[in-house]
VOBA-638439 format. One record per residue (C-alpha): x, y, z; chain. Coordinates in pm, 1 decimal. Example, Ala and Ser with C-alpha at 12.3 -4.5 7.8 and 13.67 -1.06 7.14 Angstrom:
# residues 2
+----------+----------+----------+--------+
:       c1 :       c2 :       c3 : chaine :
+----------+----------+----------+--------+
:   1230.0 :   -450.0 :    780.0 :      A :
:   1367.0 :   -106.0 :    714.0 :      A :
+----------+----------+----------+--------+
//
This chain:
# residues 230
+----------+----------+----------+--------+
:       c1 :       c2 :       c3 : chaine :
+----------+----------+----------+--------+
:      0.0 :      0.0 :      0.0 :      A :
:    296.8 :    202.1 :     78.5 :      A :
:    499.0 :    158.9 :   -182.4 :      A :
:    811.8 :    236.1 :      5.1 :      A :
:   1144.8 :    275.9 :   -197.4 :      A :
:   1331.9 :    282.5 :    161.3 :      A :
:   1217.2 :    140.0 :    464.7 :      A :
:   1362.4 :    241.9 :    841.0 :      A :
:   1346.0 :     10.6 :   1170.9 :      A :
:   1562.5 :   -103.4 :   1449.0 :      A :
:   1697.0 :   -406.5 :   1468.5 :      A :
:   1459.7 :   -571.8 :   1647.0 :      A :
:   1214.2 :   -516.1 :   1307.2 :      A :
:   1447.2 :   -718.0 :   1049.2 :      A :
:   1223.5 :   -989.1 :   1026.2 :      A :
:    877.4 :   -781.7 :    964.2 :      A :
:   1118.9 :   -544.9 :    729.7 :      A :
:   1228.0 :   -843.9 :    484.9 :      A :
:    922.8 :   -961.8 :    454.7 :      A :
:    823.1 :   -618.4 :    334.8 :      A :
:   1022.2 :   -677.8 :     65.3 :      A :
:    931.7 :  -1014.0 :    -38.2 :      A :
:    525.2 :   -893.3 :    -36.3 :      A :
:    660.6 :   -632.1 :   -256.2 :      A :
:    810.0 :   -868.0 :   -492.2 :      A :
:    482.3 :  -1090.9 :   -480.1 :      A :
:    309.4 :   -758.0 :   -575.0 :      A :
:    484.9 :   -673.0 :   -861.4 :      A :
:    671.9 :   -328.5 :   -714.5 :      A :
:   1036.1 :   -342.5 :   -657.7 :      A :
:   1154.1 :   -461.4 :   -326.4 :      A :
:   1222.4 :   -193.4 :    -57.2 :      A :
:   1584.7 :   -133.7 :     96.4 :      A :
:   1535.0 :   -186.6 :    402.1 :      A :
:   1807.9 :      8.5 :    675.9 :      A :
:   1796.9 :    -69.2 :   1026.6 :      A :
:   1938.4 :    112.4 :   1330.2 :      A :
:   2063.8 :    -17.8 :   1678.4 :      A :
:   1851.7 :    -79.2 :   1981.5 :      A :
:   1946.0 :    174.8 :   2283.8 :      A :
:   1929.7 :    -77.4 :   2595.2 :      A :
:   1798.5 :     67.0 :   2923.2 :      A :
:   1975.6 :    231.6 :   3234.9 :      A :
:   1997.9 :    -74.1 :   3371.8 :      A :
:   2167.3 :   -299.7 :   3171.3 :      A :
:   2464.1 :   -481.2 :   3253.2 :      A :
:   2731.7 :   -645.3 :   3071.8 :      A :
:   2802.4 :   -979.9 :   3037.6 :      A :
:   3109.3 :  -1164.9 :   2880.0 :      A :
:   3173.0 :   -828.9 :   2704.6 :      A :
:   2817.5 :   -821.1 :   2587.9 :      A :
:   2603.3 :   -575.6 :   2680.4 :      A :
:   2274.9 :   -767.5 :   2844.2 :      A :
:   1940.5 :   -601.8 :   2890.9 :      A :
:   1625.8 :   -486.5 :   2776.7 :      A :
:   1536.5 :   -171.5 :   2565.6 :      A :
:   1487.4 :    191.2 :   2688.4 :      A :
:   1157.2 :    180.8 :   2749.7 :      A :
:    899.7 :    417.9 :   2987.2 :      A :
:    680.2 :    143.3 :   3096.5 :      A :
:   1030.7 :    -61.5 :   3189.6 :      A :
:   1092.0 :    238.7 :   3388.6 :      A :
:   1437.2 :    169.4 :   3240.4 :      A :
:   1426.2 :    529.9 :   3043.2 :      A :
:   1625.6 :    884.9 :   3048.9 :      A :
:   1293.2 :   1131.2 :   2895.5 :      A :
:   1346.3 :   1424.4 :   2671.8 :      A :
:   1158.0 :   1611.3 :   2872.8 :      A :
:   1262.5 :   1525.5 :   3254.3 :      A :
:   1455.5 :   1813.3 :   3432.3 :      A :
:   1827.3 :   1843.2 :   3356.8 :      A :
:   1876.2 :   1678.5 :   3728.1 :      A :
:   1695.8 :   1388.4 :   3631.2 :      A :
:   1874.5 :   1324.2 :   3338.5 :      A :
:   2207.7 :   1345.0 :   3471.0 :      A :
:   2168.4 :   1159.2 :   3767.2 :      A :
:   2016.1 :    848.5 :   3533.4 :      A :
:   2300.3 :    863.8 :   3333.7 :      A :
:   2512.9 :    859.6 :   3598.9 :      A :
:   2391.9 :    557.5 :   3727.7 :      A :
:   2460.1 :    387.4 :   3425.9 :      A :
:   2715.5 :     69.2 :   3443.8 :      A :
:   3091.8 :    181.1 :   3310.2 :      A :
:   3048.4 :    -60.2 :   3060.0 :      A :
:   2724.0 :     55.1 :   2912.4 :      A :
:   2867.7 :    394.7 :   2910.2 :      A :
:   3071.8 :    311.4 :   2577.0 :      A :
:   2747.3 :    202.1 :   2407.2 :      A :
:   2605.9 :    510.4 :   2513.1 :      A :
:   2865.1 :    726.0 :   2363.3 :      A :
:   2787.3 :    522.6 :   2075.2 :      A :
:   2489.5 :    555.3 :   1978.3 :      A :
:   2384.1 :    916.9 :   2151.4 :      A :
:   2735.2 :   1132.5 :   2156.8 :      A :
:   2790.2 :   1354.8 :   1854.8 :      A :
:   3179.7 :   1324.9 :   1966.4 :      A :
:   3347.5 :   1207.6 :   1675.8 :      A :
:   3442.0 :    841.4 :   1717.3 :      A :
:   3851.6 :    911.7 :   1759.5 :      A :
:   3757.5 :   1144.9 :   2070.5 :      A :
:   3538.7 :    844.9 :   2220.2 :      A :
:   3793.9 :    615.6 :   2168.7 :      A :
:   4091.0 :    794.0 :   2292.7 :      A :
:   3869.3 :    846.1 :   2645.9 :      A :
:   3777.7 :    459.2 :   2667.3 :      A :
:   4146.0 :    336.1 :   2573.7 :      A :
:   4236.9 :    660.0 :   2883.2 :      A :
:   3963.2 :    523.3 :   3090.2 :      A :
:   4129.9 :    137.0 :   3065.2 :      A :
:   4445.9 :    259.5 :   3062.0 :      A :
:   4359.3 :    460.4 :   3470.2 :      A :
:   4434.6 :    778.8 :   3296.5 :      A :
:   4093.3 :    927.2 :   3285.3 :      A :
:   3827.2 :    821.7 :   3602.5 :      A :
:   3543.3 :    655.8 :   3445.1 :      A :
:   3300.7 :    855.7 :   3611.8 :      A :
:   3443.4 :   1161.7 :   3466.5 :      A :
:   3374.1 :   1022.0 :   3105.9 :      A :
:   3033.7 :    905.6 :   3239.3 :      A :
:   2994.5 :   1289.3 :   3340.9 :      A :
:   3082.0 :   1477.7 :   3032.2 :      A :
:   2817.1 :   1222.0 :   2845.1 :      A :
:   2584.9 :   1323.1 :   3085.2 :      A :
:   2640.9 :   1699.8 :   3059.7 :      A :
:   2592.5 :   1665.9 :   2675.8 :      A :
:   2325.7 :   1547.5 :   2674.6 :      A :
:   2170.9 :   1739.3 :   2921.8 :      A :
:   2275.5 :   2048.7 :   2708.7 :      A :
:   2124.3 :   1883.7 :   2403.8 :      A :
:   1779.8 :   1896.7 :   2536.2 :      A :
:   1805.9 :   2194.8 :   2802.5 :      A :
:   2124.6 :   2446.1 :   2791.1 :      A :
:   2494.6 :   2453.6 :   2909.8 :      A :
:   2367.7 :   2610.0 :   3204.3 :      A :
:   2105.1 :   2401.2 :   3339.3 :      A :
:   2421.5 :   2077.0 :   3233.1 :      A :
:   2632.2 :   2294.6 :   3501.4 :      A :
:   2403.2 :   2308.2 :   3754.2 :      A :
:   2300.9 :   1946.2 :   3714.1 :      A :
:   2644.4 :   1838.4 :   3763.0 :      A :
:   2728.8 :   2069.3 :   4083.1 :      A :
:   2412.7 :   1964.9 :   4240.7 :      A :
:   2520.1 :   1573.6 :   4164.2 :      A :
:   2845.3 :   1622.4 :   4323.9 :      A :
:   2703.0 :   1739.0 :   4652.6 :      A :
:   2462.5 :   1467.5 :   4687.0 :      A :
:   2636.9 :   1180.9 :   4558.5 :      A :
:   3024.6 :   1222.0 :   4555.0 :      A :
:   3048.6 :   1420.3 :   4859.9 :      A :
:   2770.2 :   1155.0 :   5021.6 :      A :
:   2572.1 :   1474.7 :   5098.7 :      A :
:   2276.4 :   1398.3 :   5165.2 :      A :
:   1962.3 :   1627.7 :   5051.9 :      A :
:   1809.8 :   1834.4 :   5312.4 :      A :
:   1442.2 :   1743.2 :   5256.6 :      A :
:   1464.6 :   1402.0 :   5247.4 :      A :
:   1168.6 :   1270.0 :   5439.2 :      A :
:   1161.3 :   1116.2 :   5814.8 :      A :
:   1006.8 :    782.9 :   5918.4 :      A :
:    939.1 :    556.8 :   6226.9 :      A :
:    887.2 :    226.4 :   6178.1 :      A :
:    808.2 :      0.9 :   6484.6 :      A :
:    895.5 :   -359.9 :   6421.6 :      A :
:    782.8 :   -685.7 :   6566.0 :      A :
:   1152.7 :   -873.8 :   6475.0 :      A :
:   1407.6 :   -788.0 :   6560.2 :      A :
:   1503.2 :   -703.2 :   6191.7 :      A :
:   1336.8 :   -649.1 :   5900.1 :      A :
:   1401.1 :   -732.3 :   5519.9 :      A :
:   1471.7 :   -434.9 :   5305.2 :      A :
:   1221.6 :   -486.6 :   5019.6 :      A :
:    952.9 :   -507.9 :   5276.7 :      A :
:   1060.7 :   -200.6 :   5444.4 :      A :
:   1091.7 :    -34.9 :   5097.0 :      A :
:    760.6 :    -78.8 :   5056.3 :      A :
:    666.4 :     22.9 :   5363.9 :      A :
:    747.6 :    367.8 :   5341.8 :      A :
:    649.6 :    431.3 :   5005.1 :      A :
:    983.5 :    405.1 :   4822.3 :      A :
:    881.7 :    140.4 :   4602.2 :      A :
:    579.2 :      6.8 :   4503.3 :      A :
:    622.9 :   -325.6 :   4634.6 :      A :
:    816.8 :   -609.9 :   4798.7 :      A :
:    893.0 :   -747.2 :   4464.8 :      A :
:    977.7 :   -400.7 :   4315.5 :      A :
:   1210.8 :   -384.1 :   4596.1 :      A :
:   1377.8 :   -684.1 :   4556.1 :      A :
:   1438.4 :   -589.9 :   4206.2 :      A :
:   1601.5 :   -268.0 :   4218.2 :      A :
:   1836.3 :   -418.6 :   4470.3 :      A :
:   1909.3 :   -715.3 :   4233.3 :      A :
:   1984.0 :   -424.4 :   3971.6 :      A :
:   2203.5 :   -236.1 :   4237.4 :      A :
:   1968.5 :    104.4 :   4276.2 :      A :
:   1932.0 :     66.7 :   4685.5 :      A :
:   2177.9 :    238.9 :   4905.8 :      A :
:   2157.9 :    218.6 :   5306.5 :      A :
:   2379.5 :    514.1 :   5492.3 :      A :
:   2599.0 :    548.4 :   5133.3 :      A :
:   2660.2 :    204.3 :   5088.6 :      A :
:   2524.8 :    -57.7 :   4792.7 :      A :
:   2307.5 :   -312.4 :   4887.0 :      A :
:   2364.9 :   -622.1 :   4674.9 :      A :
:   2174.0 :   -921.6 :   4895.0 :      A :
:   1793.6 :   -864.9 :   4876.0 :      A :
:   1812.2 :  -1107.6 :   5161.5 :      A :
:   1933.1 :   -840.5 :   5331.7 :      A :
:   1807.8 :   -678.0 :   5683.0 :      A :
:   1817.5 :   -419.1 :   5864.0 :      A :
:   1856.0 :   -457.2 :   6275.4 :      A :
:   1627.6 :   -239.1 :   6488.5 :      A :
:   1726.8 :     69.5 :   6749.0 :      A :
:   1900.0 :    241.8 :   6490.2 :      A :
:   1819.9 :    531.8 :   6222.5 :      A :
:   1954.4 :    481.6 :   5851.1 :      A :
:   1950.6 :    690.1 :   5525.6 :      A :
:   1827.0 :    509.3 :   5239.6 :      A :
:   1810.0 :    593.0 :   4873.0 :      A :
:   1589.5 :    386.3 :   4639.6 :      A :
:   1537.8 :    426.0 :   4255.1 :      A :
:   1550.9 :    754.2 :   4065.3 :      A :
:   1724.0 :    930.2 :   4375.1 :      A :
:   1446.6 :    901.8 :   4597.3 :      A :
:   1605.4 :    942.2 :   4983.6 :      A :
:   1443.7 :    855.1 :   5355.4 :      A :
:   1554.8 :    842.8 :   5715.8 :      A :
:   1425.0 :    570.0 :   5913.3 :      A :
:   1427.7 :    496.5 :   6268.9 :      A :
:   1296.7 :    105.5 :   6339.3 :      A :
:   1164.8 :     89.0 :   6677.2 :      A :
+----------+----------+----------+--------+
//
């Protein structure tokens, strides 16, 4: 119906795309070219074997850096991006040329150049691309105080939690509180290493937390609470 002369898809559309072509064929028109583009995985994905592992930038993933979230948001996401996936990024979203990308990774392997400096100037342009130089600065000063200094943002919201147990698993507390909607939400953003308790990375979602004491957590897209359990 179309009657495309050039057809455009990611990767993941190859199959539907070539088929395209052979419908065209069956049809008597001359078989599209068909041109395909990589898939950008989500904040969140890891790297395996070399191989970057994970699913697609997606909102309803909640894996995603919007266009339109405040220059804050932005940056801190792509901060919290895995080294590794920070090379694909520069791949497929820098408009560095490709010597200048390389010359940071081979700097960044070679202990030159701190990752999270590379990580940071990816960050700030692309938080210029869709806001200003400006807002990129003030993004990156305000990340500095909260995360690399381990300051810790003066609003963040007080809770008391009485518990039966002496303890009391993490997710579950998560939940609790309102930092995540669920057990199983919390569990999963610990398995894909976005919980912090007092500054430091929880990897066990076994993990628990003992009672008489008051800790700092951060959960998720740099959402912070104190907690006293009682």
């Amino acid at each position: 119906m179309l009657d495309c002369d050039v057809e455009l898809g990611g990767t993941d559309q190859l199959f539907n795309l070539l088929v395209g072509r052979e419908i065209m064929r069956e049809m008597g028109q001359r078989p599209q070219i068909v041109m395909t583009t990589p898939i950008l995985e989500g904040i969140n994905a890891r790297s395996e074997d070399g191989k970057i592992i994970g699913a697609k930038m997606s909102k309803s993933l909640d894996n995603y850096v919007g266009v339109a979230e405040p220059p804050k948001e932005q940056l801190g996401k792509l901060m919290s991006i895995s080294d590794e996936l920070m090379w694909r990024y520069y791949e497929l979203l820098s408009t560095e040329v490709a010597q200048e990308i390389e010359r940071r990774k081979r700097a960044c392997a070679a202990g030159d150049m701190n990752p999270r400096d590379a990580k940071m100037a990816l960050a700030k342009e692309i938080v210029t691309r869709y806001h200003d130089a400006s807002s990129a600065d003030a993004a990156e000063a305000s990340w500095l105080a909260q995360f690399s200094k381990r300051q810790v943002p003066d609003d963040v919201p007080e809770h008391e939690v009485t518990i039966e147990e002496e303890a009391i698993w993490i997710p579950k507390l998560l939940s609790d509180i309102g930092l995540v909607k669920s057990s199983s939400d919390g569990r999963r953003r610990i398995q894909q290493g976005g919980v912090e308790v007092d500054g430091d990375r929880v990897t066990d979602p076994q993990t628990k937390l003992q009672k008489g004491r008051r800790y700092v957590i951060k959960a998720g897209k740099r959402a912070w609470a104190a907690v006293t359990l009682k």
